[in-house]
C-alpha positions as CSV (number, residue, x, y, z in Angstrom):
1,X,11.0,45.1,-37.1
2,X,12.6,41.9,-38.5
3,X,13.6,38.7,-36.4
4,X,17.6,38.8,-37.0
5,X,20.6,36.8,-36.6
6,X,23.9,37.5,-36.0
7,X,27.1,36.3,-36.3
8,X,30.2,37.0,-34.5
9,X,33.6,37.4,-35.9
10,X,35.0,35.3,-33.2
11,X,37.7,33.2,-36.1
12,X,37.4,29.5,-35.9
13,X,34.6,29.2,-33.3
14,X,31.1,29.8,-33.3
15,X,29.1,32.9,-31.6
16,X,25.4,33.4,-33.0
17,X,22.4,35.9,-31.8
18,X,19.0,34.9,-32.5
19,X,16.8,38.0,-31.9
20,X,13.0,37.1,-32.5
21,X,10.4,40.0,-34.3
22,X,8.7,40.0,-31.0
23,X,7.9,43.4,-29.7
24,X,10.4,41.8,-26.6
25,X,12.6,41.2,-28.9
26,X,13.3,37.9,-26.8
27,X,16.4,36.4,-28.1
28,X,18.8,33.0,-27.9
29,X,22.7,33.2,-28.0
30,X,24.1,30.3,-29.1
31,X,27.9,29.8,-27.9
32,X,30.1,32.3,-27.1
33,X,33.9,32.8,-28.0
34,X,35.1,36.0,-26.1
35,X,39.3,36.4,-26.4
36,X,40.7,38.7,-23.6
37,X,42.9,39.7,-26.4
38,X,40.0,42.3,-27.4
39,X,40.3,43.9,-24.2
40,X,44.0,45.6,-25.4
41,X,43.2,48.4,-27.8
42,X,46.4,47.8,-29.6
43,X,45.5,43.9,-30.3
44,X,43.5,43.8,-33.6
45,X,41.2,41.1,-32.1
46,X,37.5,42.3,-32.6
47,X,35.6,43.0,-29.1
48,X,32.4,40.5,-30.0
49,X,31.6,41.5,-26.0
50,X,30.7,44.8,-26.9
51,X,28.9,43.8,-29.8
52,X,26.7,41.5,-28.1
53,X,25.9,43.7,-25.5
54,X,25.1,46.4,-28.6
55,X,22.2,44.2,-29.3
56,X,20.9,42.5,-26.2
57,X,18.8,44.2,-23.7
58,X,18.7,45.5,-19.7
59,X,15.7,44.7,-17.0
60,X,14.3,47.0,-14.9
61,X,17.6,46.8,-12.5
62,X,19.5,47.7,-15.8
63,X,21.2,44.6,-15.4
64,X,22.1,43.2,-19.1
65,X,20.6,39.6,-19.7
66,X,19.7,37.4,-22.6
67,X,16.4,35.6,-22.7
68,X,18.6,31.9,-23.3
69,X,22.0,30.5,-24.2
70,X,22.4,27.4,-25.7
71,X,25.9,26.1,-25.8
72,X,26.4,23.4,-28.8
73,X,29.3,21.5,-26.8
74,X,31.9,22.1,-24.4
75,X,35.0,23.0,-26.6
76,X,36.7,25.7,-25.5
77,X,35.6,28.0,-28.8
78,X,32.2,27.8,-28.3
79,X,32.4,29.0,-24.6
80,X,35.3,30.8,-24.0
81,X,34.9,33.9,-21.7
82,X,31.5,32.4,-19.8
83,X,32.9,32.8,-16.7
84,X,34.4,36.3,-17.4
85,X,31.2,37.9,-19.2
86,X,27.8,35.6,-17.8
87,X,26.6,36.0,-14.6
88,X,26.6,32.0,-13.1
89,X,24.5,31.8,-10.3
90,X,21.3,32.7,-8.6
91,X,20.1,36.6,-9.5
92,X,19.0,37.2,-6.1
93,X,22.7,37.1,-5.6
94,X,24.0,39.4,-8.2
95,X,26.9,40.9,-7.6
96,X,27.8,43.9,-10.2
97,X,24.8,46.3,-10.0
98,X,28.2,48.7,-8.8
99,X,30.2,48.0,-12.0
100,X,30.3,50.3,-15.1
101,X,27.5,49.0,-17.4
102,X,29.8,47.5,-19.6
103,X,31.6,45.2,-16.8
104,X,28.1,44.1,-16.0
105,X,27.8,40.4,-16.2
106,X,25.1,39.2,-18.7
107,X,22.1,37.5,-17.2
108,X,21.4,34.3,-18.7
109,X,17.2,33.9,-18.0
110,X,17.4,30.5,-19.5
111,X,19.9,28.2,-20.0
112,X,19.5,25.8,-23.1
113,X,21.7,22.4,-22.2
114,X,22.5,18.8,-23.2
115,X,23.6,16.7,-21.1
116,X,25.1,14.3,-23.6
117,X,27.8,16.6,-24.5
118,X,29.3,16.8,-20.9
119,X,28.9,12.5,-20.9
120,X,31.4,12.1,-23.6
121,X,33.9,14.4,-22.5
122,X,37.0,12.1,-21.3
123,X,40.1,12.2,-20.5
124,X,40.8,12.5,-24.6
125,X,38.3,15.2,-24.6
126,X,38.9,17.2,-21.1
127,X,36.6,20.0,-20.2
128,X,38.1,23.6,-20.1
129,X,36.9,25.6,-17.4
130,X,34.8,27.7,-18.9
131,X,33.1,24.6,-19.8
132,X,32.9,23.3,-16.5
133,X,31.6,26.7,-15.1
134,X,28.3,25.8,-17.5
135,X,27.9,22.1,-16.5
136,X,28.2,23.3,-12.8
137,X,25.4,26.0,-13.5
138,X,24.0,24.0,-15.2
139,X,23.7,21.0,-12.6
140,X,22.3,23.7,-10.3
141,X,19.1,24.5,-12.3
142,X,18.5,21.2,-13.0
143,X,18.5,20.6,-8.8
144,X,16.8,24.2,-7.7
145,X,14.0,22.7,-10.7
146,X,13.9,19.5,-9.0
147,X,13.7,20.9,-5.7
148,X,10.9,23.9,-6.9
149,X,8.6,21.0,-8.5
150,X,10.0,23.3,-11.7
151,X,8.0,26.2,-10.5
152,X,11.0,29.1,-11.0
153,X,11.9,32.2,-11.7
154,X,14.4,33.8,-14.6
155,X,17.7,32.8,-14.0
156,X,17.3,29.3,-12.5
157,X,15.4,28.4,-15.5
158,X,16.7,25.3,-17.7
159,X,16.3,23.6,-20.8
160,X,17.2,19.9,-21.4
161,X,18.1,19.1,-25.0
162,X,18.4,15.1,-25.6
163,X,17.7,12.8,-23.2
164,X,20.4,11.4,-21.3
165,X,22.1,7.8,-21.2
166,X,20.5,5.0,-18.6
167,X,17.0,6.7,-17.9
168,X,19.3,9.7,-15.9
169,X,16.9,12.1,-17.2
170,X,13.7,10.8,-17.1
171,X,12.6,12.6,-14.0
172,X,12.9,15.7,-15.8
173,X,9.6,15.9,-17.9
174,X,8.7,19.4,-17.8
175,X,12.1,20.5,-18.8
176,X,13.2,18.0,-21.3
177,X,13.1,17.8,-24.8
178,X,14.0,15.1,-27.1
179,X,15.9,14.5,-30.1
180,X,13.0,15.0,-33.3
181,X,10.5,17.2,-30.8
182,X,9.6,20.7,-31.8
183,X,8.8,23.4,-29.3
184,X,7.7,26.8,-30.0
185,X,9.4,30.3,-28.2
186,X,12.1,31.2,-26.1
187,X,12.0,31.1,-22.1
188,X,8.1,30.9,-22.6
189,X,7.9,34.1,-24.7
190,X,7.2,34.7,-27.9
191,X,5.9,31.1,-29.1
192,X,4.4,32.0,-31.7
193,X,7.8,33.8,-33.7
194,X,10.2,30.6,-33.4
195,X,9.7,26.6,-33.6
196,X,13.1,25.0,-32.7
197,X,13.3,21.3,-34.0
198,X,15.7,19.2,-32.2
199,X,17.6,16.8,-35.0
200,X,20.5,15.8,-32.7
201,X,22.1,14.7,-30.4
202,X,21.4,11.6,-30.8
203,X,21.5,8.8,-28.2
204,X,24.3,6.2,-28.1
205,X,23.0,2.6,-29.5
206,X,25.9,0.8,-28.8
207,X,29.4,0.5,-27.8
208,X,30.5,1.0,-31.4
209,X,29.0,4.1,-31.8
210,X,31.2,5.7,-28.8
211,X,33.9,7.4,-30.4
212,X,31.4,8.9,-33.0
213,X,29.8,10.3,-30.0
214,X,32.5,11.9,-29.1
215,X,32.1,15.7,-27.7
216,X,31.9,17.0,-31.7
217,X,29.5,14.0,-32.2
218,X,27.4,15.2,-29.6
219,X,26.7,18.4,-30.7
220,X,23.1,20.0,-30.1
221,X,21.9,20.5,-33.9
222,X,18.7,22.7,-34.0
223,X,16.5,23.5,-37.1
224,X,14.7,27.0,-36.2
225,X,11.9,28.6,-38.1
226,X,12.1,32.2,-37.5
227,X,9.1,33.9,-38.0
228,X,10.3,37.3,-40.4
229,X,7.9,40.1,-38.3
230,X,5.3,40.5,-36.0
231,X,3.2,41.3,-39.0
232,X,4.3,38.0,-41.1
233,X,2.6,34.5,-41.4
234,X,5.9,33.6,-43.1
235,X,9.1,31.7,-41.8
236,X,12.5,31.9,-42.6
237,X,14.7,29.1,-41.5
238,X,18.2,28.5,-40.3
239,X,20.3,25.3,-39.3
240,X,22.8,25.2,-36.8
241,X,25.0,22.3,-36.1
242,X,27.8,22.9,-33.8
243,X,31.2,20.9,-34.7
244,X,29.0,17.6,-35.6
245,X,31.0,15.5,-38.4
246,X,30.4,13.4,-41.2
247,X,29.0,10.6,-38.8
248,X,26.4,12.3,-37.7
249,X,25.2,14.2,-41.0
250,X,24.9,10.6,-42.2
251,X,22.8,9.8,-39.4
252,X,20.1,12.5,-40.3
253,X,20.3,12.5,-43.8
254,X,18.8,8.7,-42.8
255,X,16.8,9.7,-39.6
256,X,14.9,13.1,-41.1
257,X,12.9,13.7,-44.4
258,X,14.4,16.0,-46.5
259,X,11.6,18.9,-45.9
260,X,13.2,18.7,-42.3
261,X,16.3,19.5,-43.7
262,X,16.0,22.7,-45.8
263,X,17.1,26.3,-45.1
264,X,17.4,29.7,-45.8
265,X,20.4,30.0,-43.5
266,X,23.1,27.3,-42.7
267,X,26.2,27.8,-40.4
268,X,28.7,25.5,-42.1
269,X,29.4,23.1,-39.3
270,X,32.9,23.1,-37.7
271,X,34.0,26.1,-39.0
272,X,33.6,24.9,-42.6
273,X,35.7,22.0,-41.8
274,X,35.9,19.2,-44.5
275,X,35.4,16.6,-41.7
276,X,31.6,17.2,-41.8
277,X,31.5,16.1,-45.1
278,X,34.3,12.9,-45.6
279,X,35.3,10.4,-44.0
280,X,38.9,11.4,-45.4
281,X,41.5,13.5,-44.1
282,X,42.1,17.0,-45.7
283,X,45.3,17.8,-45.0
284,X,46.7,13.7,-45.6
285,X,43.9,13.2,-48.8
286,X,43.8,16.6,-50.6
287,X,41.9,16.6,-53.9
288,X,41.6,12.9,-53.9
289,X,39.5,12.6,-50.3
290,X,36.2,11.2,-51.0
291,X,33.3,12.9,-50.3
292,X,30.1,11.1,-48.3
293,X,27.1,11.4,-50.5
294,X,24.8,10.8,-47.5
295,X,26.3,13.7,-45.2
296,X,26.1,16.2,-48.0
297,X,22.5,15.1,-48.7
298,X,21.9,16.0,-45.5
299,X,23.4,19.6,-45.8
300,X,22.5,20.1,-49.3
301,X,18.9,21.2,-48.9
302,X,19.2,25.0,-49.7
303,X,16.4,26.8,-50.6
304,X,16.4,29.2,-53.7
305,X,18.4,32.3,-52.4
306,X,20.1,30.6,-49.6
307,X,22.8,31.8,-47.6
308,X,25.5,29.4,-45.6
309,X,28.0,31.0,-43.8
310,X,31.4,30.0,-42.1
311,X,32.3,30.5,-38.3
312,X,35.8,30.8,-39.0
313,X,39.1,32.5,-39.8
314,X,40.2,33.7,-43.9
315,X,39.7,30.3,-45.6
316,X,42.2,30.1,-48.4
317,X,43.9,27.6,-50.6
318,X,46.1,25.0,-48.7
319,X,46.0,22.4,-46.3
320,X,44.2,23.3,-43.2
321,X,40.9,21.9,-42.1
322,X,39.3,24.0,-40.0
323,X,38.3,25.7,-42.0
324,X,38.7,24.1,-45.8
325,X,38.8,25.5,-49.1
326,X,37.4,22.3,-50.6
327,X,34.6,22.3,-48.2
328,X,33.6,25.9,-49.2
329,X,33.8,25.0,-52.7
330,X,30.8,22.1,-51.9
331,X,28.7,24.2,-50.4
332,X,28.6,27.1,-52.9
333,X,28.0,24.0,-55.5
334,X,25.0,23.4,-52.8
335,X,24.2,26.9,-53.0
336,X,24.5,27.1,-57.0
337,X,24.1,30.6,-58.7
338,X,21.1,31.4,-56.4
339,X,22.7,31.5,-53.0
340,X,25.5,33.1,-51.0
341,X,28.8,31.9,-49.2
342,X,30.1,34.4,-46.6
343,X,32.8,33.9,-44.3
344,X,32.9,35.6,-40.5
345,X,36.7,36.2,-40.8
346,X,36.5,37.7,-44.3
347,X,33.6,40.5,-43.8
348,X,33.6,43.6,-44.9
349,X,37.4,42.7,-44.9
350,X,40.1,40.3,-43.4
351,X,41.8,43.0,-41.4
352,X,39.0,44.0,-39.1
353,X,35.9,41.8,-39.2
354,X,32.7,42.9,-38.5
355,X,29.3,40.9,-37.4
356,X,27.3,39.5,-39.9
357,X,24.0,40.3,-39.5
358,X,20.9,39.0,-41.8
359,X,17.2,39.8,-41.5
360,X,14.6,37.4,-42.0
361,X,12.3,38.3,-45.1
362,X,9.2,36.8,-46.6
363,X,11.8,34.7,-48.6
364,X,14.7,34.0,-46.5
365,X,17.1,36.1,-45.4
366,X,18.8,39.4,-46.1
367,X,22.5,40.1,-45.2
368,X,23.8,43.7,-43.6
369,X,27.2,44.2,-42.3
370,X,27.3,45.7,-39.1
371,X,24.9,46.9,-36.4
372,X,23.4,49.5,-38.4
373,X,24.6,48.9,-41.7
374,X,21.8,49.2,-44.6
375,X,21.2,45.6,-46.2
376,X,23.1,44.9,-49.5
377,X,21.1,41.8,-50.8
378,X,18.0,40.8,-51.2
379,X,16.6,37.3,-51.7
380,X,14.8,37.1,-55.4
381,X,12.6,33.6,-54.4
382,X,9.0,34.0,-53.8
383,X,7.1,34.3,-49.9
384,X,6.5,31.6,-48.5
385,X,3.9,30.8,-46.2
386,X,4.7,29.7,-42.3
């Protein structure tokens, strides 16, 4: 079996599935966007719910759970329908063993957080509630770990990406991980199929800095090596960078050598949005915004055969930014005639979009169209060893 990742047709938002080659098949969603418009079967809105749950497992109580979530930031399109489809809260006290299976709340074993990302929300930035339904759970693993000596069980179990501002998580060693660490597996399984390398966020030096730290600025960015099977000493590797923009690409294209920065998969950040590479407005700018060399450095490090795909609606010709035509044109100049550009929104067609789905292989990644579709491409670079 091949470790796998998925993307969601959720239009501009992001919803990714990380499922490891593991014989657990442990796995990491990253965001969620789940509309309520998918629940009317005469809305053309895709259910991404029912897809997910297509691909994650049950426990012995048939319960459905994922082995982590990691949510980038708090915007509302990379966590709408928490509430509605995650179970928040203790497991002893589940409550929907009596539902269909498919009204099931999803277990979340691990929860992946930064605190950063809730510190720069303001009252220009406010938190939607879905959004506060995660800080408050997770606020309650960080205590029930505090109160446990971090001795815990599955579903109180936490994750602390980026330290916070003024030492407030210092007492949180055993949980925390810092901007530039690496750590290996998911929920304490399967270390030795992923190393995730924290490249942001990134703390706040000064006052200046605090309105490029804003909630987009703070997004978790994680570089994982994906081992391709259980049978494999080679890794495939795919970035994922939230909404961060242009500021923060700069940043770590100064911060991080460039062998930090390759890939075999990229997920364009903000939904393909030009912002992540200029300092110029789109929309105001058109063909004559200026590019930053620096924050497409940082982005520009595909591998031979890469793939970079956008979280996002159709992107076409005019003047909207999420998501922008003249961003997709600089990544497939990144990508050059070796690699692929795929859009969620546009696959297999822009009338009903289907996950995208890609395999890790000995060099890079494979793309299939559905749950169970057969691939269609194959990566012609050479292995390469993990």
């Amino acid at each position: 079996m091949a470790a796998k990742v998925t993307f969601f047709p959720v239009d501009n938002g992001d919803m990714t599935l990380i499922q490891l080659a593991d014989a657990d098949k442990t796995c990491l969603l990253i965001d969620c966007k789940i509309r309520s418009a998918a629940d009317n079967p005469e809305d053309g809105t895709p259910d991404v719910a029912k897809e997910l749950r297509n691909r994650i497992k049950t426990d012995i109580n048939n319960r459905p759970y994922v082995d982590a979530m990691l949510l980038s930031h708090p915007d509302e399109d990379h966590c709408l329908g928490l509430k509605t489809h995650f179970w928040l809260g203790p497991i002893a006290e589940y409550a929907d063993d009596a539902k269909p299976q498919l009204e099931k709340r999803i277990i979340i074993r691990q929860l992946w957080s930064s605190p950063m990302v809730f510190r720069r929300a303001s009252n220009d930035h406010l938190l939607c509630p879905d959004a506060k339904a995660f800080n408050k759970e997770a606020k309650r693993r960080v205590a029930e770990n505090l109160k446990q000596n971090f001795s815990v069980g599955d579903g109180d179990k936490i994750l602390i990406i980026g330290e916070d501002e003024n030492g407030k998580t210092d007492n949180l060693g055993p949980v925390l991980i810092k901007s530039g660490e690496r750590f290996s597996g998911i929920n304490g399984q399967a270390a030795d199929h992923l190393v995730s390398h924290i490249l942001a966020p990134i703390s706040k030096q000064s006052d200046v800095e605090e309105e490029i730290l804003s909630k987009n600025g703070s997004s978790v960015i994680i570089s994982y090596d994906i081992k391709n099977s259980a049978y494999s000493s080679t890794v495939s590797r795919f970035l994922s960078g939230g909404d961060a923009g242009v500021d923060i690409w700069e940043r770590i294209s100064g911060e991080f050598e460039s062998s930090d920065l390759e890939y075999d998969l990229l997920q364009a950040p903000h939904h393909c949005s030009w912002r992540s590479l200029s300092h110029d407005s789109w929309s105001d700018n058109g063909e004559s915004a200026q590019i930053s060399q620096s924050a497409r450095s940082a982005l520009g490090h595909a591998r031979n055969g890469a793939i970079i795909v956008s979280s996002s609606k159709p992107i076409v010709d005019d003047k909207d930014d999420p998501p922008c035509i003249r961003a997709k044109r600089e990544y497939r100049s990144i990508l050059g005639n070796s690699g692929i550009f795929k859009c969620t929104g546009e696959e297999p067609n822009t009338s009903k979009p289907a996950p995208l789905q890609f395999e890790a292989t000995a060099s890079g990644f494979k793309l299939a169209v559905g749950i169970s579709a057969a691939a269609v491409l194959t990566s012609s670079s050479p292995p390469r060893a993990g």
